[in-house]
N, CA, C and O of each residue as an XYZ file, in Angstrom:
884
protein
N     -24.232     51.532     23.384
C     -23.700     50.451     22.571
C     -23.561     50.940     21.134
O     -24.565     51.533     20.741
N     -22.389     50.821     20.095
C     -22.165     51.182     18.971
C     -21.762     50.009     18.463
O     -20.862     49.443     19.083
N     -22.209     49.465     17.447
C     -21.248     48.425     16.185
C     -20.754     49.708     15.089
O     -21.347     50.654     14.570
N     -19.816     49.361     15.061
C     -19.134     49.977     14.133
C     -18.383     48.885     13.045
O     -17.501     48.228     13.597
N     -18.530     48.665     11.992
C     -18.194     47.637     10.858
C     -18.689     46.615     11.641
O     -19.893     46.444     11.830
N     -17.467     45.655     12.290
C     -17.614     44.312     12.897
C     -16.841     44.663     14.091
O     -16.285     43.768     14.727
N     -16.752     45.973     14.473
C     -16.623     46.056     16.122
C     -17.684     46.520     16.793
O     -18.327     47.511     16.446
N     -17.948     45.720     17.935
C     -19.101     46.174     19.148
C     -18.644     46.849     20.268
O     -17.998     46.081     20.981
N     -18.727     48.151     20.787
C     -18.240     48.512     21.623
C     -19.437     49.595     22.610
O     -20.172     50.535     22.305
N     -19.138     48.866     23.875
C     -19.383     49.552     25.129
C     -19.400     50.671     25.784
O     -18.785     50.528     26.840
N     -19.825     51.746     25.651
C     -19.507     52.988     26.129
C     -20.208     52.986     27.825
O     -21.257     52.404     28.101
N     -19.387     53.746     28.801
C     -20.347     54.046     30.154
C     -19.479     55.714     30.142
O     -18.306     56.069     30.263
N     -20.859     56.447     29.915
C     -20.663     57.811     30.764
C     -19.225     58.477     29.602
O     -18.344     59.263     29.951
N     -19.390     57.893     28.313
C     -19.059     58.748     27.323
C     -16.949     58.177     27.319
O     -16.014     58.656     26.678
N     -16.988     57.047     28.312
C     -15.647     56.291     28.005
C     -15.858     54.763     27.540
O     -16.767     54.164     28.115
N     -15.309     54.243     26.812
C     -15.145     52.892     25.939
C     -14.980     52.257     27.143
O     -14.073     52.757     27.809
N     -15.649     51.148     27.756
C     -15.525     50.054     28.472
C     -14.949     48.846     28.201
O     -13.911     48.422     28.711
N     -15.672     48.264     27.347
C     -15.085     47.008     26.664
C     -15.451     47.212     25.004
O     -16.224     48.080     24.601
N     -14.755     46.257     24.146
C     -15.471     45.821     22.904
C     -15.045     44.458     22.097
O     -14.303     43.764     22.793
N     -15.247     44.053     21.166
C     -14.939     42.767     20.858
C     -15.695     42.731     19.156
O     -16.648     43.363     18.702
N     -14.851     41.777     18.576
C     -15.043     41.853     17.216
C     -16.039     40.771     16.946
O     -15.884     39.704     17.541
N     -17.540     40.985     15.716
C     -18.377     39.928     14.979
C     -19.278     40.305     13.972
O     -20.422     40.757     13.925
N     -18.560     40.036     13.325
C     -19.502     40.274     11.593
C     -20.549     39.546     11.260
O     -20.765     39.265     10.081
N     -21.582     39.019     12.557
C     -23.033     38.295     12.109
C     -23.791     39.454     12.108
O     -23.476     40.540     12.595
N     -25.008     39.093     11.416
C     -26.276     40.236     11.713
C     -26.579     40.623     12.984
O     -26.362     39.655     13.713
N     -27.019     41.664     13.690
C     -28.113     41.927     14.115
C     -29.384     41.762     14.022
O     -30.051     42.651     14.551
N     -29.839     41.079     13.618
C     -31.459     41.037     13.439
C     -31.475     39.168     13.237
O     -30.619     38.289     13.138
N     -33.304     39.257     13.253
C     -33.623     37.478     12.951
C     -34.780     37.419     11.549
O     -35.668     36.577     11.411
N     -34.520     38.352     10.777
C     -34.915     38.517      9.555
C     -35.649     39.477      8.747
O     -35.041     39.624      7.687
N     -36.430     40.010      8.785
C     -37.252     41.165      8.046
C     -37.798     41.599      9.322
O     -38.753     42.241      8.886
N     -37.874     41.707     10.566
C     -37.998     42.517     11.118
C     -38.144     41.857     12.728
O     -38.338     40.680     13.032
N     -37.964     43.164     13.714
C     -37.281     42.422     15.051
C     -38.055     43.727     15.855
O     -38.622     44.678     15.317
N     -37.916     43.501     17.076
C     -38.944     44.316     18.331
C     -37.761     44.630     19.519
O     -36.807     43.967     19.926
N     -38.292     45.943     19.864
C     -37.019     46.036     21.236
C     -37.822     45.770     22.789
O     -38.694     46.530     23.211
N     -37.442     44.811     23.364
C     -37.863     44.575     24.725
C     -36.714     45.732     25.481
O     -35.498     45.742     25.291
N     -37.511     46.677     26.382
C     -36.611     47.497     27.233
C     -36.902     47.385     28.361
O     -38.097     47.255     28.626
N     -36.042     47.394     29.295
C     -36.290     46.392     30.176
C     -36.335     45.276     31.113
O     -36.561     45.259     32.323
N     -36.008     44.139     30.094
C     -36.632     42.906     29.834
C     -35.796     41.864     29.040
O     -35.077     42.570     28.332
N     -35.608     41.032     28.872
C     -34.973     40.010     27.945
C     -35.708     38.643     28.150
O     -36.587     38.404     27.322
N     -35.474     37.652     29.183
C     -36.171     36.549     29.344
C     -36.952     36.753     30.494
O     -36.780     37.769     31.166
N     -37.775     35.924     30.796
C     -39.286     36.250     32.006
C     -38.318     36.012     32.783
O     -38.730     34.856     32.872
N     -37.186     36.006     33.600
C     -36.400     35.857     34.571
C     -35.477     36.953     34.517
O     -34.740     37.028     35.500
N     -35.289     38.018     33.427
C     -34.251     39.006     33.552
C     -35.012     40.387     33.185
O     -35.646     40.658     32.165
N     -34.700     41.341     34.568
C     -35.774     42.819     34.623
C     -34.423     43.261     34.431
O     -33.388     42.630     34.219
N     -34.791     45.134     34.615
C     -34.373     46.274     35.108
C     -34.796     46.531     36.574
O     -36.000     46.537     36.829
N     -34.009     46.715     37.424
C     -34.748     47.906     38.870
C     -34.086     49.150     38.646
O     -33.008     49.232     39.234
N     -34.372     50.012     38.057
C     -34.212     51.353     38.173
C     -34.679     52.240     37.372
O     -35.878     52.157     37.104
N     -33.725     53.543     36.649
C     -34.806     54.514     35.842
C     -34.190     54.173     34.328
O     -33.119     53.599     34.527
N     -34.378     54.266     33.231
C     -34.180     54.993     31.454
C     -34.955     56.344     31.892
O     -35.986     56.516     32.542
N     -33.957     57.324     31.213
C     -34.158     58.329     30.108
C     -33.620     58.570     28.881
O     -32.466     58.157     28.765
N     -34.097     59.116     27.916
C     -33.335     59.429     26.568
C     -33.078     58.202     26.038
O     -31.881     57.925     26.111
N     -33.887     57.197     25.433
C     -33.606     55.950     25.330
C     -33.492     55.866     23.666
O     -34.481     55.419     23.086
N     -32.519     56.209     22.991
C     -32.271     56.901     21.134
C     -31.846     55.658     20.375
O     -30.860     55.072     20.823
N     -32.451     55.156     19.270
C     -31.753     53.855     18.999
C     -31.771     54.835     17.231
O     -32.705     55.409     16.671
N     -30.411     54.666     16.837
C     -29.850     55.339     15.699
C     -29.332     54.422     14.810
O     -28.152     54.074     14.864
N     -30.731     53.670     13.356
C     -29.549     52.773     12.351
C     -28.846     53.442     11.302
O     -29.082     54.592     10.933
N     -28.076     52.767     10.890
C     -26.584     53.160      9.731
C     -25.909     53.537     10.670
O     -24.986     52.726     10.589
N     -25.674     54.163     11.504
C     -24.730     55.582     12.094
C     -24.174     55.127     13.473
O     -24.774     55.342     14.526
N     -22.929     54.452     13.382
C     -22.420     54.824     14.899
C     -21.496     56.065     14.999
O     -20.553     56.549     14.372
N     -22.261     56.348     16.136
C     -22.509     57.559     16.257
C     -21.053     58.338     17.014
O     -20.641     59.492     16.905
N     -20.545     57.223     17.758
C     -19.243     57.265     18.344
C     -17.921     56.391     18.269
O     -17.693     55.384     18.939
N     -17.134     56.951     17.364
C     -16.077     55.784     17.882
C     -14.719     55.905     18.511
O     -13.643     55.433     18.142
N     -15.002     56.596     19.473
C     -13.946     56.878     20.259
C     -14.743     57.832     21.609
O     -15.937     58.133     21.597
N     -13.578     58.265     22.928
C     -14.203     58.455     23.523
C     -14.794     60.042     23.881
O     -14.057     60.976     23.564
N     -16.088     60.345     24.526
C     -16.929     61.554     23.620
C     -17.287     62.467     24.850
O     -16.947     61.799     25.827
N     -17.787     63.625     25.274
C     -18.600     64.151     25.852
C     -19.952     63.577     25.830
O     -20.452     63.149     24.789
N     -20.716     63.557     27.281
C     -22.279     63.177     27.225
C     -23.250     64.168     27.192
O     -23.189     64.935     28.153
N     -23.876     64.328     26.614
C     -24.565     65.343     26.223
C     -25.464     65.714     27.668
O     -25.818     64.985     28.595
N     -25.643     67.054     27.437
C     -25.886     67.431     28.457
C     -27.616     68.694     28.077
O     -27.939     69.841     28.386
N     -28.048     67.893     27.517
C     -29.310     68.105     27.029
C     -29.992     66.734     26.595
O     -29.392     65.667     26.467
N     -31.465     66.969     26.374
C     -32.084     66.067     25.942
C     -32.046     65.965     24.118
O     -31.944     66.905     23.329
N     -32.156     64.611     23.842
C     -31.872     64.183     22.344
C     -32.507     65.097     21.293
O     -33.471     65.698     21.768
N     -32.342     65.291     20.432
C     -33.024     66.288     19.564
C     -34.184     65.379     18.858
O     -34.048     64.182     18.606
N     -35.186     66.050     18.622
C     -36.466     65.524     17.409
C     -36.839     66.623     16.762
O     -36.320     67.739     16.768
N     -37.907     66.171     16.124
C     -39.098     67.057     15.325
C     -40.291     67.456     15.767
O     -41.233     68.080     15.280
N     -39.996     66.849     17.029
C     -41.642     67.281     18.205
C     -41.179     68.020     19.001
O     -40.018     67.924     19.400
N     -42.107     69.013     19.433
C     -42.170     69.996     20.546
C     -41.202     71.232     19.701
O     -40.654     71.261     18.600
N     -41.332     72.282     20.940
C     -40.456     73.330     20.895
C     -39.096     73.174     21.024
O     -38.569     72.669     22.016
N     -38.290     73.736     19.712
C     -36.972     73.912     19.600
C     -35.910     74.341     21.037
O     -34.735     74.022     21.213
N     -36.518     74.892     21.633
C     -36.305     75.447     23.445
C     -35.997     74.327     24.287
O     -35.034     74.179     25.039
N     -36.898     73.611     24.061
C     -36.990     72.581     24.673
C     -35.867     71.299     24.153
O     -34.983     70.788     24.840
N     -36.232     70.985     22.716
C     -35.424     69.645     22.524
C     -34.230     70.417     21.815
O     -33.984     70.461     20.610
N     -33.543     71.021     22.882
C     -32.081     71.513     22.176
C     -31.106     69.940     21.406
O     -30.769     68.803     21.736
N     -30.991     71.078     19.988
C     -30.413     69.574     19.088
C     -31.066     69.362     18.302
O     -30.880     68.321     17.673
N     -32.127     70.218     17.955
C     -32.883     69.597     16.512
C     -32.237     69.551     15.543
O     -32.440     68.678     14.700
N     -31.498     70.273     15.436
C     -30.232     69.854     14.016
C     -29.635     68.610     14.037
O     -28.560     68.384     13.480
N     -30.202     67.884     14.581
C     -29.131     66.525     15.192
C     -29.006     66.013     13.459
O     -30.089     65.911     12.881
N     -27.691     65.687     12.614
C     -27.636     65.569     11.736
C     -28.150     64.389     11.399
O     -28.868     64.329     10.401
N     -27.888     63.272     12.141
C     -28.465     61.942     11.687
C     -29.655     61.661     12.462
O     -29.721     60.579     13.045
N     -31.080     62.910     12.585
C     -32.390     62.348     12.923
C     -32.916     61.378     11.863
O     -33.754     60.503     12.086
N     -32.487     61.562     10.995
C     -32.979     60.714      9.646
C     -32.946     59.278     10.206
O     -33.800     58.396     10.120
N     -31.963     59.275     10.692
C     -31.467     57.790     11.077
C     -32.271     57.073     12.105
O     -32.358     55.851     12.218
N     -32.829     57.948     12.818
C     -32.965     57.744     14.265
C     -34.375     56.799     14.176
O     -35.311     57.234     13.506
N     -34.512     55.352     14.945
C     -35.998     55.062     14.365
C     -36.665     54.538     15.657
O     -37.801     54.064     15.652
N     -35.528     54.701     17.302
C     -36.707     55.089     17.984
C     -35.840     56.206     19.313
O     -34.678     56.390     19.675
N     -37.210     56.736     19.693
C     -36.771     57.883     20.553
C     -37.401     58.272     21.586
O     -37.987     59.354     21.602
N     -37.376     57.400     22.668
C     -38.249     57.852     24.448
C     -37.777     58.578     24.914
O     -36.630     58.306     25.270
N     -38.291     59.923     25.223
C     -37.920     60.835     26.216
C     -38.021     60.847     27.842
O     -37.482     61.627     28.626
N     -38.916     59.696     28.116
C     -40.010     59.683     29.141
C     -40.522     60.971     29.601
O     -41.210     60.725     30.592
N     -40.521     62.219     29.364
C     -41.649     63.176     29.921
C     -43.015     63.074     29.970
O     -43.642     63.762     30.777
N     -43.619     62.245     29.155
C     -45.417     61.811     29.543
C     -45.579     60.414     29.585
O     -45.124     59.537     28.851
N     -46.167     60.372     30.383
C     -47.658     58.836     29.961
C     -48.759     59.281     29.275
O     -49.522     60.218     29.509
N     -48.737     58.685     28.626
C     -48.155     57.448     27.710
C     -46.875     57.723     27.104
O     -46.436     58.755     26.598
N     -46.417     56.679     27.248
C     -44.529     57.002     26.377
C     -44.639     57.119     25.352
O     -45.591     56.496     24.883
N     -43.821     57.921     24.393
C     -44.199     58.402     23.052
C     -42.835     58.151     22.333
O     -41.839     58.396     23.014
N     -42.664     57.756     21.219
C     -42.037     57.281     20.213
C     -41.823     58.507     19.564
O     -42.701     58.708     18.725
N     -40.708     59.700     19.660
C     -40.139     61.005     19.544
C     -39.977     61.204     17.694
O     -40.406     62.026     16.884
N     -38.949     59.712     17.595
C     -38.840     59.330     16.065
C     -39.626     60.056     15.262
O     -40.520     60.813     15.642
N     -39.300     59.833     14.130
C     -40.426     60.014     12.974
C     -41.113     58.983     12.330
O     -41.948     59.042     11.428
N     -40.348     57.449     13.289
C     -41.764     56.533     13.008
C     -43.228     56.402     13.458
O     -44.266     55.851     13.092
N     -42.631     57.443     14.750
C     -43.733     57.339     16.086
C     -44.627     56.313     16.229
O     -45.858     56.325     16.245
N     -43.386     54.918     16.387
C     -44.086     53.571     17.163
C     -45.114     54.128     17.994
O     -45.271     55.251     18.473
N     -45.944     52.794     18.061
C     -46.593     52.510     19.354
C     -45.916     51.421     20.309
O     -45.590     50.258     20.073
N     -45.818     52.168     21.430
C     -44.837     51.663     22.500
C     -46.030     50.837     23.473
O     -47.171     51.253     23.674
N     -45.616     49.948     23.846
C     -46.629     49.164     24.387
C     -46.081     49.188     26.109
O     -45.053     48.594     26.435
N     -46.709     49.758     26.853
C     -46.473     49.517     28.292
C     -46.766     48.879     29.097
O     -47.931     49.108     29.421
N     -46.141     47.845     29.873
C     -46.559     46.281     30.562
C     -46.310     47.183     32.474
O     -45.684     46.621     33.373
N     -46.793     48.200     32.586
C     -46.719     48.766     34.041
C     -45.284     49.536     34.262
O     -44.771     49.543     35.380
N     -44.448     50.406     32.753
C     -43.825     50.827     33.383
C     -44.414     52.328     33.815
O     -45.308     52.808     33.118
N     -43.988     52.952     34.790
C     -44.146     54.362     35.649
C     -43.578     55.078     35.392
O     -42.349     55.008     35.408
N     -44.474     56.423     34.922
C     -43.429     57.862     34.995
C     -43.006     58.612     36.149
O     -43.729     59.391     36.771
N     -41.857     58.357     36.398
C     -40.896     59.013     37.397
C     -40.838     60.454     37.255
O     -39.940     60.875     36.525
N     -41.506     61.184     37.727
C     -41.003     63.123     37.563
C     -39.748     62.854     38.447
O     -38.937     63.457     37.744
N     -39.252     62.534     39.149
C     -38.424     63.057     40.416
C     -37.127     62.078     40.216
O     -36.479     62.337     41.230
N     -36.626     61.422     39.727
C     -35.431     60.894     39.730
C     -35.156     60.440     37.730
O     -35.184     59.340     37.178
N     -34.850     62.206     36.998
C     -34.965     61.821     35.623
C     -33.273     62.788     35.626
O     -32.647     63.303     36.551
N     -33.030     62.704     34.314
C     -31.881     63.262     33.634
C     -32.389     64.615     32.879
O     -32.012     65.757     33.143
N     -33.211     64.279     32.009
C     -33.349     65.573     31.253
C     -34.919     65.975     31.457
O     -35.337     65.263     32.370
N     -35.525     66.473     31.175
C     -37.218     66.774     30.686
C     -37.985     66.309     32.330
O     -37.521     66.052     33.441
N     -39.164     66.368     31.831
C     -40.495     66.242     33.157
C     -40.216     64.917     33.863
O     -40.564     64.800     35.038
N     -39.521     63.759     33.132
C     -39.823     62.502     33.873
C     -38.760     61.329     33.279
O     -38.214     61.543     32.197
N     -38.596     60.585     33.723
C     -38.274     59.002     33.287
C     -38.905     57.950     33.251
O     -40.008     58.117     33.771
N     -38.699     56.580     32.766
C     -39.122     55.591     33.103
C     -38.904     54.324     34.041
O     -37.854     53.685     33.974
N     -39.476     54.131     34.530
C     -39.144     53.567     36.176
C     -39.846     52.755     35.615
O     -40.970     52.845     35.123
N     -38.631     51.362     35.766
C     -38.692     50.278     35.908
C     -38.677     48.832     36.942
O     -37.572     48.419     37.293
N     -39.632     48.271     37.296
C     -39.587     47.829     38.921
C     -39.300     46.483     38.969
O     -39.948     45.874     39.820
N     -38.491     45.803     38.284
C     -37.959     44.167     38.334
C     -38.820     42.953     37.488
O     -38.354     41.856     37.182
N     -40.113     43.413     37.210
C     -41.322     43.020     36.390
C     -41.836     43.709     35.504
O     -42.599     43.126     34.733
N     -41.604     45.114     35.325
C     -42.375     45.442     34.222
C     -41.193     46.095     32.923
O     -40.008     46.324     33.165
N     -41.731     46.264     31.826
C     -41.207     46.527     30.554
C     -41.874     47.633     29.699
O     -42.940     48.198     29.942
N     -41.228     47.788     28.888
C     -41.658     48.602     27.086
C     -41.044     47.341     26.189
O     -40.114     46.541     26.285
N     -42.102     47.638     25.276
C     -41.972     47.334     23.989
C     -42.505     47.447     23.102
O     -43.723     47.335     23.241
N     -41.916     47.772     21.461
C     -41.958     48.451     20.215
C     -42.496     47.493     19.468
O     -42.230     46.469     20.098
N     -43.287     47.087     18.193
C     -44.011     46.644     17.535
C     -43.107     46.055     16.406
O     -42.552     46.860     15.658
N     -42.936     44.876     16.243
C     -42.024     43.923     15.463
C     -41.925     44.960     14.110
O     -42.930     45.424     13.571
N     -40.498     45.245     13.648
C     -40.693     46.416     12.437
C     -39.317     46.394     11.894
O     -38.399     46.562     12.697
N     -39.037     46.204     10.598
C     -38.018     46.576      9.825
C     -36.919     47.752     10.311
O     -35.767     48.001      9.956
N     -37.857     48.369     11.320
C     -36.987     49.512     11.744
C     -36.031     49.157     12.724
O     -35.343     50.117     13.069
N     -35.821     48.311     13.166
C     -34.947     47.787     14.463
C     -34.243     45.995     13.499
O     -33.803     44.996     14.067
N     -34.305     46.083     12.927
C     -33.203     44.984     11.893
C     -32.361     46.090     11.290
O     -32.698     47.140     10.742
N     -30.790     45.394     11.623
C     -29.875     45.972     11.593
C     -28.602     44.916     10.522
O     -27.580     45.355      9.994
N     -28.950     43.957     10.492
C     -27.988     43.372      9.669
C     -26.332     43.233     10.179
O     -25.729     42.829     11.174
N     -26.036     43.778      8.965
C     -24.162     43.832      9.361
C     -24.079     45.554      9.227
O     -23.056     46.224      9.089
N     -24.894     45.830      9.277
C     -24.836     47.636      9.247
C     -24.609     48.347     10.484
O     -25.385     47.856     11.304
N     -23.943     49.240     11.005
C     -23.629     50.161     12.103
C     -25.253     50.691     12.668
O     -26.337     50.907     12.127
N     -24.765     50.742     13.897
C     -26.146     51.294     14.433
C     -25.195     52.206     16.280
O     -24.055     52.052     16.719
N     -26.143     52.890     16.706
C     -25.954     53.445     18.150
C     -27.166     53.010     19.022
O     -28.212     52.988     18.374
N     -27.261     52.739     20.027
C     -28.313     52.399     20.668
C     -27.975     53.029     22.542
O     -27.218     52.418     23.296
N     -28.612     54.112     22.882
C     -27.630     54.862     23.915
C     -28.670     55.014     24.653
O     -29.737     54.563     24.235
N     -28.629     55.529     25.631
C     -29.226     55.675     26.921
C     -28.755     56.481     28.486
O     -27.635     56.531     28.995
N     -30.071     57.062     28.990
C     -29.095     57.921     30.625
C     -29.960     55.985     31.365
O     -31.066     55.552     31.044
N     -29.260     55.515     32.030
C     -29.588     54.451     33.176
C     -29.173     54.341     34.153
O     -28.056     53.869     34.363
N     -30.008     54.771     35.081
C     -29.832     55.068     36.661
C     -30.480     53.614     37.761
O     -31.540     53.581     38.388
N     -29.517     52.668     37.681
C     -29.451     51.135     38.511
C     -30.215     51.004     39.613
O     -29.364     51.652     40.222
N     -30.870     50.818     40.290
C     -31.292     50.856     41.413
C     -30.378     49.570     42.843
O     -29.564     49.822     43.731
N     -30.905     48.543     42.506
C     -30.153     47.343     42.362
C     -30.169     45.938     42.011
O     -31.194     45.617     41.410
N     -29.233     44.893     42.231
C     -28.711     44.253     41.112
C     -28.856     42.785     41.735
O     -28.878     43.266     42.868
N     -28.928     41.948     41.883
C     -28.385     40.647     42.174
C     -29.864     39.425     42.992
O     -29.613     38.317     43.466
N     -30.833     39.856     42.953
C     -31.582     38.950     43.842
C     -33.413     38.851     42.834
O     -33.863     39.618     41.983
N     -33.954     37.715     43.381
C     -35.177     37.487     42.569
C     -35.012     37.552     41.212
O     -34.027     37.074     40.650
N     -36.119     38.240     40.512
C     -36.383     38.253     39.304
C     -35.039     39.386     38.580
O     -35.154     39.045     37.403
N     -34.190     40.192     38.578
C     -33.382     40.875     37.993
C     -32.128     40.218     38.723
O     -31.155     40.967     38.636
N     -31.917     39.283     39.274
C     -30.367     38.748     39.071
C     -29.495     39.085     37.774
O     -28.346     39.516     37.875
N     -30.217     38.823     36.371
C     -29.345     39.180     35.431
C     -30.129     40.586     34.712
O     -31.110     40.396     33.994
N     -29.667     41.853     34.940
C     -30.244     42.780     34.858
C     -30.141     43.382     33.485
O     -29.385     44.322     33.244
N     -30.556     43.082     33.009
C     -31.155     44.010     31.666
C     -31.586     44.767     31.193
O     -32.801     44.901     31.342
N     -30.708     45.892     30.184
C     -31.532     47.286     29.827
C     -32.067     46.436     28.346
O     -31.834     47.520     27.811
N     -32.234     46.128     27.951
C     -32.899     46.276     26.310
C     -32.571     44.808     25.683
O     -31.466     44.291     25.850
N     -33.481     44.258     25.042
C     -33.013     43.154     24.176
C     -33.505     43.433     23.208
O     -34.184     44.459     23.266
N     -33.443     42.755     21.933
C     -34.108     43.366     20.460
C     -33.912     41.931     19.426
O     -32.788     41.457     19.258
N     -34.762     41.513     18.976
C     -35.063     40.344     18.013
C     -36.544     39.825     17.638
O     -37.318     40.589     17.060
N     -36.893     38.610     17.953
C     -38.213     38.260     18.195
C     -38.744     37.482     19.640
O     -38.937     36.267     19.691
N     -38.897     38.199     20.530
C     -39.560     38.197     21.857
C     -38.106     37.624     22.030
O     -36.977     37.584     21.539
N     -39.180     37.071     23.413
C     -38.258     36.322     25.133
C     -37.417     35.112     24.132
O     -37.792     34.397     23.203
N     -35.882     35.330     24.966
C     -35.434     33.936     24.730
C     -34.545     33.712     23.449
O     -34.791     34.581     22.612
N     -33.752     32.965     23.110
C     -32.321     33.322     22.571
C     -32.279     32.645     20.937
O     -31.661     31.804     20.286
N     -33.597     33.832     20.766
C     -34.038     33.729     19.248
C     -32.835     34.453     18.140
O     -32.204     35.509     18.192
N     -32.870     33.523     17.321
C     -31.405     33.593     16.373
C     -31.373     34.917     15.851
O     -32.400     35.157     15.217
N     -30.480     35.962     15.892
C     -30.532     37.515     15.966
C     -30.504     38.293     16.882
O     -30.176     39.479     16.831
N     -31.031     37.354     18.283
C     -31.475     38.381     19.557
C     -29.769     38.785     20.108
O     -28.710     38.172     20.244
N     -30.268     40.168     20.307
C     -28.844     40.783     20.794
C     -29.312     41.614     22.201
O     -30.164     42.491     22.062
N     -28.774     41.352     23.525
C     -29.166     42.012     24.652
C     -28.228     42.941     25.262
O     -27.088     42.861     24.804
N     -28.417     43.809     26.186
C     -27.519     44.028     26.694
C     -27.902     44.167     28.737
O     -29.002     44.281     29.279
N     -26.698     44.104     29.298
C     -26.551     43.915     30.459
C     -25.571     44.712     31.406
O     -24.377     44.903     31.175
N     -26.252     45.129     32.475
C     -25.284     45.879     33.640
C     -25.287     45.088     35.045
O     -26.214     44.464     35.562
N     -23.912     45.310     35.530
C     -23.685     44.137     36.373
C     -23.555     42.923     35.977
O     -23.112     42.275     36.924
N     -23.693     42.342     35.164
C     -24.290     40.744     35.164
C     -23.450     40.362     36.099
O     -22.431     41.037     36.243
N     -23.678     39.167     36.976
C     -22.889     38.721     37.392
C     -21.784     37.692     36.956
O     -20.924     37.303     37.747
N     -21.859     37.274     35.641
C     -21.022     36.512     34.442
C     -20.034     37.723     34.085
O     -19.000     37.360     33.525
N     -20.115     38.526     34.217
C     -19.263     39.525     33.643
C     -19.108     40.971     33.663
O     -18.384     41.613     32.903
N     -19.948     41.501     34.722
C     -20.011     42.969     34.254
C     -20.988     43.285     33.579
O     -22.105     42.772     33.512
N     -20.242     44.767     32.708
C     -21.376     45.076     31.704
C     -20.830     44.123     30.038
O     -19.694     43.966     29.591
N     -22.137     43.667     29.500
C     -22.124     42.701     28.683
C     -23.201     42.451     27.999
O     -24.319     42.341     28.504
N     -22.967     42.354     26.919
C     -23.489     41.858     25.532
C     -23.829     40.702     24.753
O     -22.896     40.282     24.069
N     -25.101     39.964     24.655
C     -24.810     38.897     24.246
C     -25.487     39.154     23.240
O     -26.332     40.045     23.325
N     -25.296     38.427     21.984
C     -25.853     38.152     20.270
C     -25.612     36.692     19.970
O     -24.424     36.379     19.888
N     -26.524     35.716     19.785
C     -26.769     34.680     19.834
C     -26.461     34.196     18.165
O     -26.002     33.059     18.054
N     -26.621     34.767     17.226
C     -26.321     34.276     15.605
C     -24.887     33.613     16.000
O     -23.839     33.958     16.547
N     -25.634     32.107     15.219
C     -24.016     31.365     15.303
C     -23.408     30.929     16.715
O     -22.283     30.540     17.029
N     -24.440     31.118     17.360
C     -24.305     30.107     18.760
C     -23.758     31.512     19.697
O     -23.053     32.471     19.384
N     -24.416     31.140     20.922
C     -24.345     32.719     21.599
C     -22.446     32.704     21.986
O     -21.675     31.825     22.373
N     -22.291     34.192     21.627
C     -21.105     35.153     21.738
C     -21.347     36.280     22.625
O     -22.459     36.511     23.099
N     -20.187     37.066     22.879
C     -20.749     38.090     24.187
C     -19.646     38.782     24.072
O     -18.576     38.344     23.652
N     -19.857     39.811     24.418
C     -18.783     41.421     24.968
C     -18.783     41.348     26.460
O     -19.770     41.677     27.118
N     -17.861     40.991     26.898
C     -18.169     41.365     28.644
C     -16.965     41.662     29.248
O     -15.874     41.537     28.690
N     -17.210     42.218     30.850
C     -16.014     43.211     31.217
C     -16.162     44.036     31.587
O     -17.236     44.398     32.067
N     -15.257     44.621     31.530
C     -15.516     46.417     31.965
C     -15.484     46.671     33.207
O     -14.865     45.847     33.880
N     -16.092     47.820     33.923
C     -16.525     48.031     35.339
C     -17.912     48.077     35.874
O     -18.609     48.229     34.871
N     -18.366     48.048     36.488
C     -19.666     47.961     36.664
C     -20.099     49.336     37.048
O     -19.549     49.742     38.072
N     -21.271     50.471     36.271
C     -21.539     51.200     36.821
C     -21.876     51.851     38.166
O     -22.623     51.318     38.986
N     -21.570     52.458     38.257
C     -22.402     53.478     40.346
C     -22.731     54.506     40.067
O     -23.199     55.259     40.921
């Protein structure tokens, strides 16, 4: 997902899906939390995150790109390893899951504390590094209410590898990778995003000013 000025746009697999124009904030005031995951006690994930990079000021793409084919760059570990440490806008970057260990670690240079409600490290069905995070229709991550995830009317990237498991029944009917505001529920700022939904595809909702949405597209496989 990229805002760019007052466009929101959709990327899957490094092509523009949908996008749609809105010049409200991002955020619900001095500071907001990312549910990953998760959005309302009725909307999970079933499947894996890796590389889960949330980048403010900087969209990072606006047009359509190559997917990188390494893991995100930081300031931790061996250069060998996190090919990309030059990544020009780490500055920017204020959060960064790799999933290679438990406990999940906040890559950033804020190095949140990530709070884990039962999600699992996956070695065996990841994208880049030792592992992912496996998500099972009930459980979540989440980041510590922080200035660092209020975004305003300012550009931001918020990207991800997400591998679906599936979609439509019990608790993940409306399947959700990430929401970000103040907790559960369609707190003024909260901006989510969604694969499959069944309202639309893949889709976006931001509630400032009475809920609005990006939706469309194709549905990932």
């Amino acid at each position: 997902v990229v805002r760019n000025g007052t466009t929101w746009s959709i990327y899957v697999n490094g092509t523009l899906d949908v996008s749609a124009t809105n010049s409200t904030n991002a955020d619900n005031g001095t500071t907001s939390q990312f549910y990953i995951g998760r959005c309302f006690a009725s909307e999970f994930l079933n499947g894996y995150i890796d590389e889960f990079r949330v980048t403010k000021g900087v969209a990072r793409y606006t047009s359509n790109f190559g997917v990188p084919n390494y893991q995100f760059g930081d300031n931790i570990g061996n250069p060998s390893i996190y090919y990309g440490n030059n990544d020009q806008f780490f500055q920017n970057v204020t959060l960064l899951l790799h999933g290679d260990t438990s406990p999940f670690v906040d890559s950033s240079q804020n190095a949140a504390n990530i709070t884990n409600n039962n999600v699992a490290l996956n070695t065996g069905t990841k994208q880049f590094g030792a592992g992912s995070m496996q998500f099972n229709t009930t459980n979540y991550l989440t980041t510590p209410a922080s200035a660092n995830y209020t975004f305003g009317s300012g550009d931001f990237t918020i990207e991800a590898w997400i591998y679906q498991v599936a979609v439509g029944t019990s608790t993940y009917i409306y399947p959700v990778i990430f929401a970000c505001g103040s907790g559960d529920g369609d707190a003024a700022g909260r901006f989510s995003l969604y694969s499959n939904h069944p309202a639309g595809s893949n889709m976006m909702y931001y509630y400032n000013a009475g809920m609005t949405n990006i939706s469309g597209g194709t549905n990932p496989t």
